[in-house]
N, CA, C and O of each residue as an XYZ file, in Angstrom:
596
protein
N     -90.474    -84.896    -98.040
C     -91.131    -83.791    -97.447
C     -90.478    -82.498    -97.900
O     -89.258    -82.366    -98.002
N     -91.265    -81.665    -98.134
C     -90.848    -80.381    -99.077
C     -90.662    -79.232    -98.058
O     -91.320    -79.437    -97.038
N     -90.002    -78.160    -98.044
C     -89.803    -77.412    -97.170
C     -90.960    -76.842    -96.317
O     -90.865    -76.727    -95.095
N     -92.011    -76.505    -96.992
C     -93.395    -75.914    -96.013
C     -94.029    -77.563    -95.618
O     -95.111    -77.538    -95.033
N     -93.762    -78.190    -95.743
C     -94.557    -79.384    -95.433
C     -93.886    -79.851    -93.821
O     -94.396    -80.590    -92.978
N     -92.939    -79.322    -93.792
C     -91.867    -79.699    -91.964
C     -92.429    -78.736    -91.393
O     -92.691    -77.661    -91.932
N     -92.704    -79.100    -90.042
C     -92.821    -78.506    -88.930
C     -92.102    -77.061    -88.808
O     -90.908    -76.857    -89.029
N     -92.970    -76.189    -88.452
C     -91.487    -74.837    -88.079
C     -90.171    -75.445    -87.212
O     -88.966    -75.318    -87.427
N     -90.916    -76.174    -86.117
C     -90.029    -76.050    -84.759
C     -88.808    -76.966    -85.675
O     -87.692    -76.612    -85.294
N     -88.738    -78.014    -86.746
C     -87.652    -78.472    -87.420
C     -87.033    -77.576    -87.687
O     -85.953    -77.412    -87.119
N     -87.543    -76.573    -88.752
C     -86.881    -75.166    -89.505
C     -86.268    -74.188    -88.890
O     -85.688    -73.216    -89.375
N     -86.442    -74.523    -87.673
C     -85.463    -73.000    -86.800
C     -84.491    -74.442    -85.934
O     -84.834    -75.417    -85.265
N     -83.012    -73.813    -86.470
C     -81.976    -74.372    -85.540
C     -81.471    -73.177    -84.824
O     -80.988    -72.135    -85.267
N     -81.701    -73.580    -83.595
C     -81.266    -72.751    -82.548
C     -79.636    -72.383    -82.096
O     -79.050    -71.392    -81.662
N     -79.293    -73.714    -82.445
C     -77.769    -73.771    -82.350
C     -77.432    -72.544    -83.154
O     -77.473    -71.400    -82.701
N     -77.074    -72.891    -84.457
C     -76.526    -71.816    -84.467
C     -76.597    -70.439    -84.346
O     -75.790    -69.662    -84.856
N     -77.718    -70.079    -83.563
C     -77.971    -68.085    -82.867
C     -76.782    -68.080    -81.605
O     -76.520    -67.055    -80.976
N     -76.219    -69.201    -81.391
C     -75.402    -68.690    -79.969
C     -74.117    -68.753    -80.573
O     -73.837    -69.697    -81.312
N     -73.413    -67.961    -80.362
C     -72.068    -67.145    -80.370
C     -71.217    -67.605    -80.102
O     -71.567    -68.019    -78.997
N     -69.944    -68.018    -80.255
C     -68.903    -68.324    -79.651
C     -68.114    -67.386    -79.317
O     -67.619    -66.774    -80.264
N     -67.661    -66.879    -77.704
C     -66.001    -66.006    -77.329
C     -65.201    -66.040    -78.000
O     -65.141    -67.111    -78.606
N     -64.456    -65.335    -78.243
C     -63.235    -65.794    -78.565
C     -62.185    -65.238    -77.813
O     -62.343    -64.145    -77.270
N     -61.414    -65.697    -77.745
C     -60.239    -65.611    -76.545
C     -59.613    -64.487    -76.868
O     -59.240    -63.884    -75.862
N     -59.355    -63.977    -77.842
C     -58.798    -62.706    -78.640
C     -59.790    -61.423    -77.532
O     -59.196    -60.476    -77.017
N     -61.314    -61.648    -77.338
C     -61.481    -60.526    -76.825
C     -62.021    -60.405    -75.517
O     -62.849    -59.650    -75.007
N     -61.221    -61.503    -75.047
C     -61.418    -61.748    -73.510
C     -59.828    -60.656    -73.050
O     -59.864    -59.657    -72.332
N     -58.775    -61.152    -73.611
C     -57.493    -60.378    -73.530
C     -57.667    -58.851    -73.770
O     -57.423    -57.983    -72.932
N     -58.096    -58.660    -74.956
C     -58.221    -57.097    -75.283
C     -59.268    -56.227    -74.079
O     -59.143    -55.003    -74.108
N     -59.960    -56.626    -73.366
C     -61.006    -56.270    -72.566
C     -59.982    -56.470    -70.992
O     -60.389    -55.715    -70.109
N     -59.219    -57.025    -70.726
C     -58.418    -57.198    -69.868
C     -57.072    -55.966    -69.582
O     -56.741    -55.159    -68.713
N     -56.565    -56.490    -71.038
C     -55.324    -55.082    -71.300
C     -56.441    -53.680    -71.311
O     -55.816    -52.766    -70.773
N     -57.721    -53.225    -71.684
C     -58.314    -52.506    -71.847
C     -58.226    -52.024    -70.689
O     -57.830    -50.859    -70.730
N     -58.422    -52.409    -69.652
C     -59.203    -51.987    -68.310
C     -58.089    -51.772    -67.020
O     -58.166    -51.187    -65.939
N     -56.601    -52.857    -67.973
C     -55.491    -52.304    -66.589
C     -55.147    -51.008    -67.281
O     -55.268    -50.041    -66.528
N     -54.676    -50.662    -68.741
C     -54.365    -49.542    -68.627
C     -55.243    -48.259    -68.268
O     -54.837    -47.145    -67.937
N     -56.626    -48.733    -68.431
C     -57.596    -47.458    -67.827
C     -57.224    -47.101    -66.022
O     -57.568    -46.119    -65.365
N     -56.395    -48.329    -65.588
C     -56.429    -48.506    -64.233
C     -55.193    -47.723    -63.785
O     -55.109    -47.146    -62.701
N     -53.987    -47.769    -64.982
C     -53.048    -47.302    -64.899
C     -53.130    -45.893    -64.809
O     -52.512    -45.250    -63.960
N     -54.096    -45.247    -65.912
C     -53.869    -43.645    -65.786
C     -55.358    -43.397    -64.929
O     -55.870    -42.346    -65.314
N     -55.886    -43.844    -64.249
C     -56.812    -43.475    -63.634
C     -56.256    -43.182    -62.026
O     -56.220    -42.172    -61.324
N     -55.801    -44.755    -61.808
C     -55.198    -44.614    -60.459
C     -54.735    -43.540    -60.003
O     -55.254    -43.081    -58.985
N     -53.464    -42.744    -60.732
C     -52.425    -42.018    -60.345
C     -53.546    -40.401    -60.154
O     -53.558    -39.579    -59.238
N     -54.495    -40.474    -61.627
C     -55.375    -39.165    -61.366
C     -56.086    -39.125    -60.087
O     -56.229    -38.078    -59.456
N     -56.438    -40.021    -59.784
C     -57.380    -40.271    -58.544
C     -56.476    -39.871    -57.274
O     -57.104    -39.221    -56.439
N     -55.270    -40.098    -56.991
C     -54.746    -39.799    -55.830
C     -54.061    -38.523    -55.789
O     -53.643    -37.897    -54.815
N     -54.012    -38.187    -57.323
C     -53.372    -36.679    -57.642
C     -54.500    -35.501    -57.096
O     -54.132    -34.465    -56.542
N     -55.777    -35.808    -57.324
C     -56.809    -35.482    -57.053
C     -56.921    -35.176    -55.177
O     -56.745    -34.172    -54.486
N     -57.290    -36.565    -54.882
C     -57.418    -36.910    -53.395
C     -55.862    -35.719    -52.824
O     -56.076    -34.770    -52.070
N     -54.673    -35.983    -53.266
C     -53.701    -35.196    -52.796
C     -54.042    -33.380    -52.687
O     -53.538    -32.637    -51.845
N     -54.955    -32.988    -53.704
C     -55.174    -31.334    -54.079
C     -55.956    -31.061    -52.930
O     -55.977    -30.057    -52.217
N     -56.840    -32.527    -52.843
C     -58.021    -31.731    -51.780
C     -57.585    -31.682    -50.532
O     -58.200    -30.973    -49.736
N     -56.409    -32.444    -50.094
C     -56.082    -32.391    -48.841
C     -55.433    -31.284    -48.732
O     -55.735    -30.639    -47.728
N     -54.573    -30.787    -49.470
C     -53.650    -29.862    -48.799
C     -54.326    -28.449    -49.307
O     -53.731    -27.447    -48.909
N     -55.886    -28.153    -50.414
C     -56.529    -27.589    -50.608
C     -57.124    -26.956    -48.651
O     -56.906    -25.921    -48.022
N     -57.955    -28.327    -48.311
C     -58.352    -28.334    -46.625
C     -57.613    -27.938    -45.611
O     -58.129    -27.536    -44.568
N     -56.306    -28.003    -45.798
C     -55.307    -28.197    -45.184
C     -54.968    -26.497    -44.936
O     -54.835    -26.092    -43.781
N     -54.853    -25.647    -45.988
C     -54.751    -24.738    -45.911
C     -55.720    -23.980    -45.078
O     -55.477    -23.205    -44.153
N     -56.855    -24.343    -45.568
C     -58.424    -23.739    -45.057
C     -58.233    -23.690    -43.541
O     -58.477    -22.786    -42.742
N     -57.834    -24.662    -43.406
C     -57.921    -24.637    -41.561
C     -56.983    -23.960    -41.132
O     -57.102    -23.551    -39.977
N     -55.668    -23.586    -41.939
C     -54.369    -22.826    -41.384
C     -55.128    -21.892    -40.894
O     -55.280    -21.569    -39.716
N     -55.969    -21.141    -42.570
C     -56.268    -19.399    -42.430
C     -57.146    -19.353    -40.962
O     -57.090    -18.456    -40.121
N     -58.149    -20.862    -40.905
C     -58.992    -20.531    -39.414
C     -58.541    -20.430    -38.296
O     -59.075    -19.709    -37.453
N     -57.407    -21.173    -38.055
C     -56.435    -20.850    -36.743
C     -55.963    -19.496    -36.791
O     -56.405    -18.796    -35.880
N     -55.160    -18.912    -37.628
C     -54.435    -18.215    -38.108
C     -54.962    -17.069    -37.627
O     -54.452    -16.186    -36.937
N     -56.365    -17.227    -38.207
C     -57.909    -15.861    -37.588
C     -58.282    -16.034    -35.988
O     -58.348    -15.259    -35.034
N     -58.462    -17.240    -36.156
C     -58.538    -17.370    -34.338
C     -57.772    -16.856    -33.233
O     -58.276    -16.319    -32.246
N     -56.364    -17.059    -33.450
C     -55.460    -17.117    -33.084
C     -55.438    -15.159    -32.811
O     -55.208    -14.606    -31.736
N     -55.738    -14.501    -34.085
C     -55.726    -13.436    -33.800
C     -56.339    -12.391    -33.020
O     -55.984    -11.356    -32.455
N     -57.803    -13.311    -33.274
C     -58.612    -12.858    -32.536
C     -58.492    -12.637    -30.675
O     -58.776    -11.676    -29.961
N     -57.870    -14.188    -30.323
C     -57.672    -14.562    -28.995
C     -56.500    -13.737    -28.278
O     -56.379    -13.530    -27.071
N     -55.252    -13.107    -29.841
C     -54.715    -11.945    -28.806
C     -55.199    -10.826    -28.620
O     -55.030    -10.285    -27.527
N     -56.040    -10.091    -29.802
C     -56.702     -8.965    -29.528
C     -57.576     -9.061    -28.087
O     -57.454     -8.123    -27.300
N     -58.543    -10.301    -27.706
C     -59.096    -10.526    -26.380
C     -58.096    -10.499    -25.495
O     -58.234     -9.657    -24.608
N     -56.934    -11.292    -25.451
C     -56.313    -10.735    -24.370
C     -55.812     -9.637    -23.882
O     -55.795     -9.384    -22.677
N     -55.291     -8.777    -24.922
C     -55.086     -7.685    -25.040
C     -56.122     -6.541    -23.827
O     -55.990     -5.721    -22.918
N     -57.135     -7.248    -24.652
C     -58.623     -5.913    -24.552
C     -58.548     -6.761    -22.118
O     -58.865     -6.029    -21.180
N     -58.207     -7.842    -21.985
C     -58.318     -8.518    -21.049
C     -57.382     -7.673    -19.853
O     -57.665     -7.164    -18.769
N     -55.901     -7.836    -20.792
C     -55.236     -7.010    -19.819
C     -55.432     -5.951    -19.166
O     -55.126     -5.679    -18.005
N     -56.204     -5.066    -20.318
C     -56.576     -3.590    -20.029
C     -57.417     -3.722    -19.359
O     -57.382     -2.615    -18.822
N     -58.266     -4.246    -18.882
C     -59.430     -4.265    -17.910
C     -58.592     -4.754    -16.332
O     -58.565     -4.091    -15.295
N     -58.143     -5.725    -16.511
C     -57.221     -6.314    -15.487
C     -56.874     -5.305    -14.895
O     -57.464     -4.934    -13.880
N     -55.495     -4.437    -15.587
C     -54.975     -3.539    -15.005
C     -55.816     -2.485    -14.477
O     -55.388     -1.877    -13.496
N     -57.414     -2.035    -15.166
C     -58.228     -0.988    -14.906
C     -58.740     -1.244    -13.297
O     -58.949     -0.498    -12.340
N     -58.825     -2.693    -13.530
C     -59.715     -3.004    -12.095
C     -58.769     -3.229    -10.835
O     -59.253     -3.278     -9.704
N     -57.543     -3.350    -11.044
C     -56.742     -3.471    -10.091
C     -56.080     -1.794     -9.248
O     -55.563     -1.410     -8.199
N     -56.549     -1.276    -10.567
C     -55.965      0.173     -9.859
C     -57.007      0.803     -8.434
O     -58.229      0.935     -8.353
N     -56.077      1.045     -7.595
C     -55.903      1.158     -6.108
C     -56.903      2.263     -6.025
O     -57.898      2.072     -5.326
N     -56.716      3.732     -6.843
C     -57.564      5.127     -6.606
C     -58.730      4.401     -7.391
O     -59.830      4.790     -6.997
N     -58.768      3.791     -8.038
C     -60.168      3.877     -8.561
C     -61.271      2.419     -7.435
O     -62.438      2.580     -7.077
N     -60.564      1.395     -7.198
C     -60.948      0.796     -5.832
C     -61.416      1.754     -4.473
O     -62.334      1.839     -3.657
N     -60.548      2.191     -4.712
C     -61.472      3.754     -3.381
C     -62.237      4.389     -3.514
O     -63.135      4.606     -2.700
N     -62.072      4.998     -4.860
C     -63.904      5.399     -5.074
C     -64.636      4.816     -5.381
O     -65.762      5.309     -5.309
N     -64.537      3.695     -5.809
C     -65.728      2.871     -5.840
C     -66.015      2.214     -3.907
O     -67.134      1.813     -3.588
N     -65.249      2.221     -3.231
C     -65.560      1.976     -1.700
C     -66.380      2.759     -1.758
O     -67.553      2.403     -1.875
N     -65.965      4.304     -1.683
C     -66.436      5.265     -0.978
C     -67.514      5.768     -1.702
O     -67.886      6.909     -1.428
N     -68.233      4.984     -2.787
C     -69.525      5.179     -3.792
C     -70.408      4.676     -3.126
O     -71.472      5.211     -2.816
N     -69.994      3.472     -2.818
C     -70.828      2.269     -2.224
C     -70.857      2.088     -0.862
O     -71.354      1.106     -0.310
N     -70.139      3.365     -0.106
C     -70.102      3.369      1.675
C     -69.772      2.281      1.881
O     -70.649      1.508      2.268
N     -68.446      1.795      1.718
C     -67.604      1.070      2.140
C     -66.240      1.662      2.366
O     -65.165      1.151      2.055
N     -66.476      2.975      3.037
C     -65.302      3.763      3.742
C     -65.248      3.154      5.158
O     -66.250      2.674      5.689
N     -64.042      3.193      5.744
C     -63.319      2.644      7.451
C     -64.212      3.867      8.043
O     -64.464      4.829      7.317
N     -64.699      3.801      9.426
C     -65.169      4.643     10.320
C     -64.033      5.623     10.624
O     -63.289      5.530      9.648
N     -63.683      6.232     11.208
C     -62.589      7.443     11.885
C     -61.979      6.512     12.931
O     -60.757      6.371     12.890
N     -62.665      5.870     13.850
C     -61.850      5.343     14.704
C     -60.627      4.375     14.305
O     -59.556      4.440     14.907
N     -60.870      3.423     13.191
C     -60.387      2.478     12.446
C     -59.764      2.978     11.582
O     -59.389      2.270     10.648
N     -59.446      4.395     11.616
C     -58.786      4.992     10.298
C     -57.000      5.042     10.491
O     -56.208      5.191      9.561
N     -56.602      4.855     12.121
C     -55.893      5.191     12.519
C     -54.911      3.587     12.739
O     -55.161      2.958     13.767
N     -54.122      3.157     12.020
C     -53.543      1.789     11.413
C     -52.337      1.936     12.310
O     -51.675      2.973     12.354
N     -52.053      0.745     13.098
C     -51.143      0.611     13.848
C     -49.718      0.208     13.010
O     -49.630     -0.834     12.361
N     -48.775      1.057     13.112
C     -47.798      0.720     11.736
C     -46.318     -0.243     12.303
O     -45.734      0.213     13.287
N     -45.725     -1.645     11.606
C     -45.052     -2.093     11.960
C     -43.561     -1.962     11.150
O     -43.433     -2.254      9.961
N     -42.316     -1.402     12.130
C     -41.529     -0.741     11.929
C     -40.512     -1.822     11.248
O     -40.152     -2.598     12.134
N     -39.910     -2.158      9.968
C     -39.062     -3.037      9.772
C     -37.769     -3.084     10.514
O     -37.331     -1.933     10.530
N     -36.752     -4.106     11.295
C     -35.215     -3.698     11.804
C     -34.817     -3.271     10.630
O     -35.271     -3.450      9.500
N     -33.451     -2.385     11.234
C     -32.848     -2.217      9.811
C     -31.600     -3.356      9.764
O     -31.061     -4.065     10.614
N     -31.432     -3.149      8.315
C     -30.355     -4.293      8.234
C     -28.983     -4.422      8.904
O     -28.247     -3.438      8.836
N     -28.534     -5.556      9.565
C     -27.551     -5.625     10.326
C     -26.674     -6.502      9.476
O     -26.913     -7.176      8.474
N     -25.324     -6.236     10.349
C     -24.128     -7.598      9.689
C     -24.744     -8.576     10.342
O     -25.466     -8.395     11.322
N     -24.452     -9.818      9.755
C     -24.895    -10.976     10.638
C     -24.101    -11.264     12.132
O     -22.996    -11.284     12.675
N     -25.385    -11.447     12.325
C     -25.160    -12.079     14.118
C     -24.206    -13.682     14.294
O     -24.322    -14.592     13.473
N     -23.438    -13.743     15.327
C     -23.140    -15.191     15.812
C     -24.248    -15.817     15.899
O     -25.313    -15.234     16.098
N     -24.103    -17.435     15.722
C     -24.973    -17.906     15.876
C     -25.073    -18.216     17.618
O     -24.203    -18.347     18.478
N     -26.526    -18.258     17.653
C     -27.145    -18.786     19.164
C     -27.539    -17.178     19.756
O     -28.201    -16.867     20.746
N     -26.833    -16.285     18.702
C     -27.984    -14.565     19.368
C     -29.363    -14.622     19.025
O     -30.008    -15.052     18.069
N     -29.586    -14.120     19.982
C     -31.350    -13.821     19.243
C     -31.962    -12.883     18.081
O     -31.598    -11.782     17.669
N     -32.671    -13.446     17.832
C     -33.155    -12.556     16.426
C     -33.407    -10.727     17.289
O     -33.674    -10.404     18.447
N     -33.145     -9.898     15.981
C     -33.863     -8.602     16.644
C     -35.466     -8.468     16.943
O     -36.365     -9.054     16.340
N     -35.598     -7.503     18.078
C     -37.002     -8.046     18.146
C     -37.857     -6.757     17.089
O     -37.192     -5.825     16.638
N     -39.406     -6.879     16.792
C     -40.058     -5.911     16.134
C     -40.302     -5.123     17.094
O     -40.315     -5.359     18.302
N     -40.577     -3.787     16.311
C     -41.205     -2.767     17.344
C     -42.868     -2.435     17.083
O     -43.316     -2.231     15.955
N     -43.420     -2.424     17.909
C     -44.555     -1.911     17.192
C     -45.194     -0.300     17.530
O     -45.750     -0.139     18.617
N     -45.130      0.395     16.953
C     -44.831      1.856     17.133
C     -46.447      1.997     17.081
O     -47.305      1.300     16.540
N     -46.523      3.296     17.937
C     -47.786      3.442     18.975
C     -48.572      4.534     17.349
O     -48.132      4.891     16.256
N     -49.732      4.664     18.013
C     -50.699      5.852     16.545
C     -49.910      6.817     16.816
O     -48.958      6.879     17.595
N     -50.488      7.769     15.937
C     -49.688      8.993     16.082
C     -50.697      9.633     16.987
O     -51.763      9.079     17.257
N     -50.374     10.720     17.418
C     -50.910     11.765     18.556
C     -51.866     12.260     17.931
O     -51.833     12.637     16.759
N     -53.102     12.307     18.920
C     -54.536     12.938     18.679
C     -55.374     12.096     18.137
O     -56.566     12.376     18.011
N     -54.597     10.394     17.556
C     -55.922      9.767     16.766
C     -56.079      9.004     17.955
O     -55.379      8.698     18.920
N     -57.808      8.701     17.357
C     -58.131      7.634     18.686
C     -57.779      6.383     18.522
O     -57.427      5.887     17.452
N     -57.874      5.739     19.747
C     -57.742      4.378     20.488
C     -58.303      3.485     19.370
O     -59.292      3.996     18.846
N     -57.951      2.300     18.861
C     -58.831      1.231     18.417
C     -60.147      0.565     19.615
O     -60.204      0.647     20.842
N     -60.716      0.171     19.003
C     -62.610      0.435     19.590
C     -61.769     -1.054     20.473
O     -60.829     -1.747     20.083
N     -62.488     -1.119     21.611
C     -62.318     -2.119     22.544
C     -62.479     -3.381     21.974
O     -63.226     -3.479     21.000
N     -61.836     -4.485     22.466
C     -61.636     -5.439     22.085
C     -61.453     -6.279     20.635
O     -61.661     -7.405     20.184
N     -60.882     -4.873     20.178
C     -60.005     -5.016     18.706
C     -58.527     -4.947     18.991
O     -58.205     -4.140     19.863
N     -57.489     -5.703     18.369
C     -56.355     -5.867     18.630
C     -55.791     -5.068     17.257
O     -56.345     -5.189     16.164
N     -54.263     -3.994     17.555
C     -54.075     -3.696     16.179
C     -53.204     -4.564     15.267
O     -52.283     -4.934     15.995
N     -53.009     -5.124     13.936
C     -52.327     -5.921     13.131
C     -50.669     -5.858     13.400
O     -49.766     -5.070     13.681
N     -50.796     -6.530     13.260
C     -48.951     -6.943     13.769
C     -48.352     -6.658     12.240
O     -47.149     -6.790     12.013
């Protein structure tokens, strides 16, 4: 039988289209890929390291601003504090809003401190308070008001 006279499917050997590995570049593909692993690794965390302390900073400057901000508010806090606590300006605002004492009630029963003594033996009695009367010409507290001790 002459060459065109056989079947194709005889004329094609399949075997030999498949390839053999070879062990030579199973290794080279191995060493290939740890040393890519070697200088990759270290870039990768050199990296990961920039961005942290890149972030790291970022948030300092935001405290840093915050921080400033929250004393200037206190600041601006105090000053109001102290504005609203002041005594003459509480009185005119009473007396804006007719929340002035009547005349009768104007007249404050005043309690006299002892003055300071050497100390007493024990088993004396304490000194007693005085309670010192209005002054002359103001009136009486309104009936069945007691004056503050």
């Amino acid at each position: 039988m002459s060459h065109a006279q056989r079947p194709i499917r005889e004329r094609i050997l399949n075997t030999r289209l498949v390839r053999e590995q070879t062990p030579m570049r199973g290794r080279e593909l191995i060493a290939y890929l740890t040393l890519t692993a070697l200088i990759a690794i270290p870039a990768v965390f050199g990296l990961w390291q920039q961005n942290v302390y890149v972030r790291s900073r970022f948030e300092i400057e935001a405290l840093r601003k915050e921080k400033l901000a929250l004393q200037e508010r206190f600041g601006c806090l105090r000053t109001e504090k102290a504005t609203l606590e002041d005594l003459t300006r509480i009185g005119n605002e009473a007396r804006r809003i007719g929340l002035v004492p009547r005349e009768e009630a104007k007249s404050p029963a005043f309690v006299a401190n002892p003055p300071l003594r050497a100390p007493q033996p024990t088993g004396a009695a304490p000194a007693a308070v005085r309670i010192l009367p209005p002054p002359k010409g103001a009136p009486a507290a309104p009936a069945g008001m007691t004056p503050p001790l």
